[in-house]
C-alpha positions as YAML, in Angstrom:
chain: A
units: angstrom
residues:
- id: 1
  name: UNK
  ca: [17.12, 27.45, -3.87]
- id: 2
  name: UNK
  ca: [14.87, 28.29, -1.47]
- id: 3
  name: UNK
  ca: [14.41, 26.62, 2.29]
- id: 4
  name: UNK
  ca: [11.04, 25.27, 1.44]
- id: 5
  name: UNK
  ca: [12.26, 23.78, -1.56]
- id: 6
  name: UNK
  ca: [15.27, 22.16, 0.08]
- id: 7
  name: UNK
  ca: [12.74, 20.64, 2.84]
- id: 8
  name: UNK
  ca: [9.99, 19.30, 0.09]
- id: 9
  name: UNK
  ca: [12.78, 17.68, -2.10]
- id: 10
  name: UNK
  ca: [15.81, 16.95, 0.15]
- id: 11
  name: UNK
  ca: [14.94, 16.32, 3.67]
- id: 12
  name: UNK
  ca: [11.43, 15.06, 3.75]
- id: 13
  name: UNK
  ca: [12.59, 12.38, 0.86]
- id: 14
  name: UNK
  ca: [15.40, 10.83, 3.50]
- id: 15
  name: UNK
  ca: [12.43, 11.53, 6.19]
- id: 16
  name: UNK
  ca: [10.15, 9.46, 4.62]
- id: 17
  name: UNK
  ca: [12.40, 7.14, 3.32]
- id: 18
  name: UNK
  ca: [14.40, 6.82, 7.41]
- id: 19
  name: UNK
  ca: [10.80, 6.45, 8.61]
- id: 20
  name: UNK
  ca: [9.09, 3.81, 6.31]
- id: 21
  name: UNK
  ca: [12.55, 1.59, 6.97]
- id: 22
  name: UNK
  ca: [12.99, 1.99, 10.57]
- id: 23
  name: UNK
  ca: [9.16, 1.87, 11.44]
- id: 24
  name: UNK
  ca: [8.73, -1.76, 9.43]
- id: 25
  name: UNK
  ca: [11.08, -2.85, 11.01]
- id: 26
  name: UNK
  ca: [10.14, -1.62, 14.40]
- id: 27
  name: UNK
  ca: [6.47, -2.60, 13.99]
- id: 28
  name: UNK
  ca: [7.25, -6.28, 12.57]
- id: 29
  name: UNK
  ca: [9.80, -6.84, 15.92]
- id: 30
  name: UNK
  ca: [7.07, -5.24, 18.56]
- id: 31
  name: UNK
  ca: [3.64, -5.85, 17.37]
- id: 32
  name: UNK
  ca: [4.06, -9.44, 14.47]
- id: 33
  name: UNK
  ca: [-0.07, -9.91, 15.74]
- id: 34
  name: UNK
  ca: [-0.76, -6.54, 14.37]
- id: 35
  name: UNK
  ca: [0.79, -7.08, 11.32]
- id: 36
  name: UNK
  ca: [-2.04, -8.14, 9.11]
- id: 37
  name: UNK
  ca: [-5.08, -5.86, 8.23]
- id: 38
  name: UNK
  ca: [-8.04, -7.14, 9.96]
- id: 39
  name: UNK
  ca: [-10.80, -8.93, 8.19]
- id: 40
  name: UNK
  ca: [-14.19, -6.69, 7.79]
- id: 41
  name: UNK
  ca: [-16.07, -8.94, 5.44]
- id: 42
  name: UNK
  ca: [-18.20, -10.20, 8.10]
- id: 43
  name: UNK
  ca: [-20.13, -6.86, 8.76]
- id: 44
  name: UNK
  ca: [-20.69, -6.56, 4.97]
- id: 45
  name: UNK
  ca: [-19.67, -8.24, 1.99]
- id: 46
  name: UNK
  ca: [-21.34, -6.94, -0.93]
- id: 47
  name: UNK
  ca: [-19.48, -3.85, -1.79]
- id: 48
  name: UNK
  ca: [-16.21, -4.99, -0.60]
- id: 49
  name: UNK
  ca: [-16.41, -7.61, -2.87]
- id: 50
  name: UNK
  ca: [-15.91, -5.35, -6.05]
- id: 51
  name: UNK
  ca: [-14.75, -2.09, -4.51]
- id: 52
  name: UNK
  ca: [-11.67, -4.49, -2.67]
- id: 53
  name: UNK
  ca: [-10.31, -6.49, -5.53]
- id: 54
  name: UNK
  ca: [-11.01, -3.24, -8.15]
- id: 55
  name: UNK
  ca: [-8.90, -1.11, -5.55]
- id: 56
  name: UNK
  ca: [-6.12, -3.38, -5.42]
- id: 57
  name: UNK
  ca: [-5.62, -4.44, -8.49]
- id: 58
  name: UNK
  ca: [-5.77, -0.99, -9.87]
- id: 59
  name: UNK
  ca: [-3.34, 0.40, -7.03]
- id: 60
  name: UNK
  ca: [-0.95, -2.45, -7.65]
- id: 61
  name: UNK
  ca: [-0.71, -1.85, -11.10]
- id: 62
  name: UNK
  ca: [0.23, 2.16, -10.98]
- id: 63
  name: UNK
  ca: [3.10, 1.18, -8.41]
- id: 64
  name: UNK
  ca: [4.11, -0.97, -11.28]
- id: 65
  name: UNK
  ca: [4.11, 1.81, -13.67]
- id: 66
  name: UNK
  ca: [5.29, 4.87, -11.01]
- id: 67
  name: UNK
  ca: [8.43, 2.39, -10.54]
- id: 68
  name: UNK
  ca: [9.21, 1.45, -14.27]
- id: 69
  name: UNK
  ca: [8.52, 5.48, -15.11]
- id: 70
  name: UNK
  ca: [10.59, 6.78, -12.81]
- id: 71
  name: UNK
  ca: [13.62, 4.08, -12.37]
- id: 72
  name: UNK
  ca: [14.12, 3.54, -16.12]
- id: 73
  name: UNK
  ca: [16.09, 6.62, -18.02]
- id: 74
  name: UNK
  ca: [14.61, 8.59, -20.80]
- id: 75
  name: UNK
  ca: [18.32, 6.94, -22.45]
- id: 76
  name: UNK
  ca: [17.93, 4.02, -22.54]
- id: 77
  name: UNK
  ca: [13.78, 4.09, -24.02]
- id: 78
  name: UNK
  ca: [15.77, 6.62, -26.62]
- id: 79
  name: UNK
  ca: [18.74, 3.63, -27.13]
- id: 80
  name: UNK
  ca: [15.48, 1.25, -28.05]
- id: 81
  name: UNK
  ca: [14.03, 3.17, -30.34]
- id: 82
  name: UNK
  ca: [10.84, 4.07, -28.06]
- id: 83
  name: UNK
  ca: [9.93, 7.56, -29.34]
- id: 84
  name: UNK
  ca: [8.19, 10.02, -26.93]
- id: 85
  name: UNK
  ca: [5.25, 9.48, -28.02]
- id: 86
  name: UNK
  ca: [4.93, 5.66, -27.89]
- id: 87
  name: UNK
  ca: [6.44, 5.55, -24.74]
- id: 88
  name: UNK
  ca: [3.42, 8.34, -23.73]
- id: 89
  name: UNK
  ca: [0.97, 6.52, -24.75]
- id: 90
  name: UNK
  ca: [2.35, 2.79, -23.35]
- id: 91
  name: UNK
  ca: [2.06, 5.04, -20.41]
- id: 92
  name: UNK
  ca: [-1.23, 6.75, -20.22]
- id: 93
  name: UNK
  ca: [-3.07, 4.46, -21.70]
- id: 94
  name: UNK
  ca: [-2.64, 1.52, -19.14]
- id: 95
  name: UNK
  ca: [-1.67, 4.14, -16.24]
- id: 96
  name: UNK
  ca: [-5.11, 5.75, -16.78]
- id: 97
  name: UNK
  ca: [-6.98, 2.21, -16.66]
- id: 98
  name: UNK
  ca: [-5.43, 1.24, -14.23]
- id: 99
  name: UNK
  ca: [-5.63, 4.60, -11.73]
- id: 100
  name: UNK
  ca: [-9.83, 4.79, -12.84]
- id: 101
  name: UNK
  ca: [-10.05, 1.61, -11.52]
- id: 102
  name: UNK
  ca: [-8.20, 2.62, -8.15]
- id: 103
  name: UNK
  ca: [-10.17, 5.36, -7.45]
- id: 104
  name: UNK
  ca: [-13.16, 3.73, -7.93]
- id: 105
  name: UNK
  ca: [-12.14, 1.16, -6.03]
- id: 106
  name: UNK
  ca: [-11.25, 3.48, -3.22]
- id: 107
  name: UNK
  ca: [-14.73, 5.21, -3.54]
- id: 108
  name: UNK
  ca: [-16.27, 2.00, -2.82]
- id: 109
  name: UNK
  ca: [-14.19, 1.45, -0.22]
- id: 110
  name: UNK
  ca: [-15.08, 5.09, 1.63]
- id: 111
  name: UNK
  ca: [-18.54, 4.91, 0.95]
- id: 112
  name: UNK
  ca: [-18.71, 1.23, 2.75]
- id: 113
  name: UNK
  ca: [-16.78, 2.86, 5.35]
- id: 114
  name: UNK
  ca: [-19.21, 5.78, 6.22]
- id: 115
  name: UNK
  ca: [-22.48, 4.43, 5.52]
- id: 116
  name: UNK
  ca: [-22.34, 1.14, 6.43]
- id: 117
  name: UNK
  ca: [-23.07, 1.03, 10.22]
- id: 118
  name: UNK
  ca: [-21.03, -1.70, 11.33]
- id: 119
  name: UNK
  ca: [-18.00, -0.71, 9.40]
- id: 120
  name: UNK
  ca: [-18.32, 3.12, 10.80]
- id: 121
  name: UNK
  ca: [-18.38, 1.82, 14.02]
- id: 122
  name: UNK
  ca: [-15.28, 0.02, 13.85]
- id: 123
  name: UNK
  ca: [-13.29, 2.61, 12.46]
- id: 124
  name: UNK
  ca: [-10.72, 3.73, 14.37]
- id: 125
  name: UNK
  ca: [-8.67, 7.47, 14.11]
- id: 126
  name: UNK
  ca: [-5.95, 5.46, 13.13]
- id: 127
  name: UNK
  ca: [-7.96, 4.17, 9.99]
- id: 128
  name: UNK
  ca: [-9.51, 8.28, 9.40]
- id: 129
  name: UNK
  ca: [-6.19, 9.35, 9.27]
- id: 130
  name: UNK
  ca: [-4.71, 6.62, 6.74]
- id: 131
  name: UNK
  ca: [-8.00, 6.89, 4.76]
- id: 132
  name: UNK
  ca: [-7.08, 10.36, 4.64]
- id: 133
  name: UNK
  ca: [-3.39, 9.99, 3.67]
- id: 134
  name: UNK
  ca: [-4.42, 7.46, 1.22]
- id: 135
  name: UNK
  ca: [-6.97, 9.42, -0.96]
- id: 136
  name: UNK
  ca: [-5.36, 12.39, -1.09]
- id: 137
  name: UNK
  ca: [-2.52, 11.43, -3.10]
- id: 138
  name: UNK
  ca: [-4.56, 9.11, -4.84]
- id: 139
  name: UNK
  ca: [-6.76, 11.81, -6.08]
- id: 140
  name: UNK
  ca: [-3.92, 14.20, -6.71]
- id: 141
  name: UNK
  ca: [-2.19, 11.66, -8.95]
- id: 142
  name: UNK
  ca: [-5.27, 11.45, -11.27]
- id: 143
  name: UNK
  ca: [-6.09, 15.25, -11.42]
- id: 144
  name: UNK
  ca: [-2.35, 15.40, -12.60]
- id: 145
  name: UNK
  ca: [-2.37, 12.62, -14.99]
- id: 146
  name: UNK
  ca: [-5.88, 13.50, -16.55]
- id: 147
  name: UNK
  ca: [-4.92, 17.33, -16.88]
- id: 148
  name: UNK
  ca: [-1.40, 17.14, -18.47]
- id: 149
  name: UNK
  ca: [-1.24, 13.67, -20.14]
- id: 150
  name: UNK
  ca: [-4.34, 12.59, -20.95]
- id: 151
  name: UNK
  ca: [-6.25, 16.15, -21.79]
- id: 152
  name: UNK
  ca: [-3.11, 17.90, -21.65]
- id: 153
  name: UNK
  ca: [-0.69, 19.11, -24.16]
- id: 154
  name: UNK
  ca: [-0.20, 16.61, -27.27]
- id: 155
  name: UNK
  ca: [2.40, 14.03, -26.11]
- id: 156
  name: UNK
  ca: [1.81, 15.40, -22.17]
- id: 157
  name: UNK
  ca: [4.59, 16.63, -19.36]
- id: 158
  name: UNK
  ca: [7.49, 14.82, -19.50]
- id: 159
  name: UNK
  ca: [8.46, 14.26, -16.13]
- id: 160
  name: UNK
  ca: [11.15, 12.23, -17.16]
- id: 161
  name: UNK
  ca: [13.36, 14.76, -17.81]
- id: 162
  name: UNK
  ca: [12.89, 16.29, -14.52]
- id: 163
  name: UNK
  ca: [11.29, 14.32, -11.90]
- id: 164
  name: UNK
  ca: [12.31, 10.86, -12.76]
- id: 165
  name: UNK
  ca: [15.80, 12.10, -12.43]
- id: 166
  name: UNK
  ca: [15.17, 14.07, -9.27]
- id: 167
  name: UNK
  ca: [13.97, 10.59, -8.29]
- id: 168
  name: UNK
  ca: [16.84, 8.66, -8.90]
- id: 169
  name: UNK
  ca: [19.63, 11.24, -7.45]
- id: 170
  name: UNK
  ca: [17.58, 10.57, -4.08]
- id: 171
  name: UNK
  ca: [19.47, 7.34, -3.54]
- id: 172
  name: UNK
  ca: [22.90, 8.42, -5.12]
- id: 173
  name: UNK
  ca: [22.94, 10.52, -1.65]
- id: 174
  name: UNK
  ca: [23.22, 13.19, -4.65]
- id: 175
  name: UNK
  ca: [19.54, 15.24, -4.30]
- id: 176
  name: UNK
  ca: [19.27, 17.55, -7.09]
- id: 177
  name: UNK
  ca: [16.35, 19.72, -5.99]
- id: 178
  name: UNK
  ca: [16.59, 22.49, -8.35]
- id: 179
  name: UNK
  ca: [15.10, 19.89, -11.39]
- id: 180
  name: UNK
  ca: [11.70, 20.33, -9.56]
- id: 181
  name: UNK
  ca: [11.08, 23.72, -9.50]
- id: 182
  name: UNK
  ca: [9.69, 23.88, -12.77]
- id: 183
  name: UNK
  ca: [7.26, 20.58, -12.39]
- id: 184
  name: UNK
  ca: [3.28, 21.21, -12.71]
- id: 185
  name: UNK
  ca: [2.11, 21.89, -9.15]
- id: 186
  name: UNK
  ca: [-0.18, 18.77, -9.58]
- id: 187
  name: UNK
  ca: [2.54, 16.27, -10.21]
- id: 188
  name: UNK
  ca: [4.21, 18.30, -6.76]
- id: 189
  name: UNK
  ca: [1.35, 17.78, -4.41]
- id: 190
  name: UNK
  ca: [0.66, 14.12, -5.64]
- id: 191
  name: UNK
  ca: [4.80, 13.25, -4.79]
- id: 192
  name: UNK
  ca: [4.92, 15.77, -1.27]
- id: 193
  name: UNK
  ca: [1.54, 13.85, -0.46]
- id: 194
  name: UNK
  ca: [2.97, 10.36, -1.39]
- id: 195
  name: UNK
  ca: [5.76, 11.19, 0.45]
- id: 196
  name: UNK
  ca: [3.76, 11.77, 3.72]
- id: 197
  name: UNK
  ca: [1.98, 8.81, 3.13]
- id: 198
  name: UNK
  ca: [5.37, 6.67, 3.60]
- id: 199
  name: UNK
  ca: [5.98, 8.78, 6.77]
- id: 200
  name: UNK
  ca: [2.89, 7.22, 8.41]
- id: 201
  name: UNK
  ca: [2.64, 3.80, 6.43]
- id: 202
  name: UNK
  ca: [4.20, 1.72, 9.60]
- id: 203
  name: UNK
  ca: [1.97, 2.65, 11.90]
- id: 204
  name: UNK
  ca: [-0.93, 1.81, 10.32]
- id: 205
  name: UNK
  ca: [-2.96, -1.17, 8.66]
- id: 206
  name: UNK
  ca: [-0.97, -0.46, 5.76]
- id: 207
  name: UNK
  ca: [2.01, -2.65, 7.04]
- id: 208
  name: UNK
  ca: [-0.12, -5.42, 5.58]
- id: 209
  name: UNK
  ca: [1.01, -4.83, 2.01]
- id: 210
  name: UNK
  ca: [4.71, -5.83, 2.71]
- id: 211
  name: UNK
  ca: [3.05, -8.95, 4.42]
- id: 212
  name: UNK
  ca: [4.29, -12.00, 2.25]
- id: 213
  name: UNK
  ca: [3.17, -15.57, 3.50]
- id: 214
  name: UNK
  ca: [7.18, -16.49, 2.99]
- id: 215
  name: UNK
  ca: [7.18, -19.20, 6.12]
- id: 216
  name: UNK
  ca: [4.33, -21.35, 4.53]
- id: 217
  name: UNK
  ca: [6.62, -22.74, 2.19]
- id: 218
  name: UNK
  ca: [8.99, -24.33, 5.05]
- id: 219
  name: UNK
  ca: [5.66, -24.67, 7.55]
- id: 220
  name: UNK
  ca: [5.55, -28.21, 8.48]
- id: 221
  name: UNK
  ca: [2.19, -30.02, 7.22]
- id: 222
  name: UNK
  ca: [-0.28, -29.78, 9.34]
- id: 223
  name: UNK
  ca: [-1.74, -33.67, 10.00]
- id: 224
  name: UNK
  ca: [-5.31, -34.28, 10.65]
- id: 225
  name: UNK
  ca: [-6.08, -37.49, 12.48]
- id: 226
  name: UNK
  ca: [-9.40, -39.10, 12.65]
- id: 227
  name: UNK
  ca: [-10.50, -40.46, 15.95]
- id: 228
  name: UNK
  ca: [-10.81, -44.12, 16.67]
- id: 229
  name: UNK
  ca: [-14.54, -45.00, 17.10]
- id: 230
  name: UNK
  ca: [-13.70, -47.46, 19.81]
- id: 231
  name: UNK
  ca: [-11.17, -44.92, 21.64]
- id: 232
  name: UNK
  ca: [-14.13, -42.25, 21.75]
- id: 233
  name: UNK
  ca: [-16.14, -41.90, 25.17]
- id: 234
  name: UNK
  ca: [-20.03, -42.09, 25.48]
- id: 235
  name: UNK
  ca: [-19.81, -38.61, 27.19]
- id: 236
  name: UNK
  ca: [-18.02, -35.38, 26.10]
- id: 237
  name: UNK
  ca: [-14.91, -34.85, 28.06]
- id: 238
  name: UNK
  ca: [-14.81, -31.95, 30.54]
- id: 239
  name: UNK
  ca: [-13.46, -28.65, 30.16]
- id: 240
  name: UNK
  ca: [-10.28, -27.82, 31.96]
- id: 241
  name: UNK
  ca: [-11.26, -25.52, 34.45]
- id: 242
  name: UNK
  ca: [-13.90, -28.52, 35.24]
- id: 243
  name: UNK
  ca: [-11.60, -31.23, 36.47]
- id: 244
  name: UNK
  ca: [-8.80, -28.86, 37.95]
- id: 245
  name: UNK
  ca: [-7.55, -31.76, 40.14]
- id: 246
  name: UNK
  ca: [-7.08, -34.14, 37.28]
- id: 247
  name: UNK
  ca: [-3.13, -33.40, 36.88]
- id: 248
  name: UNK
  ca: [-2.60, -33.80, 40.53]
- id: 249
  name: UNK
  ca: [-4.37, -36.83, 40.77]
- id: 250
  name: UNK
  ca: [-2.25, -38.11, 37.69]
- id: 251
  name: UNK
  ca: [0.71, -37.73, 39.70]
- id: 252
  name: UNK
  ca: [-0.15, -39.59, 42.72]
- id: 253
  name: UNK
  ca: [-1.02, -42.46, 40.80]
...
């Protein structure tokens, strides 16, 4: 095995894995006001609202299926009675819907972000680089999944024979590299590029997809009162840094 494969499939795995933990965790105790992706929809609205809803949908949906394909063993499909080639198509099918509508999605998304003035101008390095990070393993996922399943071989690769398991040995503390060195280079950029993205994914506006509005539930209600019409004065009330002796002359009374 050589040293490049031990770093791609052993140590930048626990890397990714040691950052993306640590960094949440880091980034939700020191910076809670960051936490949230800021609102552009004010500087333009029109193609965010079908690039932004196509994009996440789409995205949300392949983490569903990148999750149940690589966490579920070929086994237990095989104990059900799923044949290969259902399970390939259950797979592509949906997973190729679904990752169209992504990339669209992110096109959208780019274009608004480079040729809409306002937007470009509000873009910071931070947001180039995650852009960056984003698409690229975005893109590489689809060339792989359009070249071996979909227009590919009849029935397509079966990574779970190899990477799926590669996958799971990752958190067994029981890495078996070697099942990788036979996987279509496509299917290795798209996971060495994923696996970057993780690196960075704290310290960006990314954080906002592990945002969950949990304390609403608890949140007290909020209770509007309507002022008394006889309680209101004729003239607006003065701002603070008006009246500044007002407190002190509270006291003294």
């Amino acid at each position: 095995m050589s040293a490049a494969s031990i770093l791609a499939w052993v140590v930048l795995p626990y890397l990714s894995i040691v950052l993306l933990v640590v960094g949440l965790v880091w980034r939700f105790r020191t910076d809670q006001f960051g936490w949230t992706s800021k609102s552009s929809q004010w500087q333009e609205s029109t193609i965010l609202r079908w690039s932004s809803p196509l994009f996440h949908l789409g995205i949300l949906f392949v983490a569903i299926g990148h999750v149940m394909g690589l966490a579920i063993p070929q086994s237990l499909t095989d104990t059900l009675g799923v044949s290969h080639h259902l399970y390939h198509l259950i797979a592509t099918i949906p997973g190729s819907i679904a990752g169209a509508a992504a990339v669209i999605g992110l096109l959208g998304l780019l274009y608004r972000r480079i040729v809409v003035t306002s937007v470009r101008l509000n873009t910071s390095r931070t947001d180039v680089l995650t852009y960056v990070l984003l698409t690229i393993p975005i893109v590489l996922g689809a060339i792989a999944t359009f070249s071996t399943q979909v227009f590919g071989s009849p029935g397509g690769y079966n990574y779970r024979e190899t990477i799926s398991v590669w996958f799971r040995s990752i958190p067994m503390l029981h890495p078996q590299p070697e099942l990788m060195a036979d996987v279509p280079m496509a299917f290795k950029l798209h996971i060495i590029a994923g696996m970057l993205l993780f690196c960075i994914w704290p310290f960006t506006k990314l954080v906002h997809v592990v945002s969950a509005p949990v304390g609403y539930v608890t949140r007290p209600n909020v209770v509007y009162r309507s002022r008394e019409s006889g309680r209101v004065a004729s003239a607006p009330a003065a701002r603070g840094w008006d009246r500044p002796f007002e407190k002190t002359d509270a006291r003294r009374r």
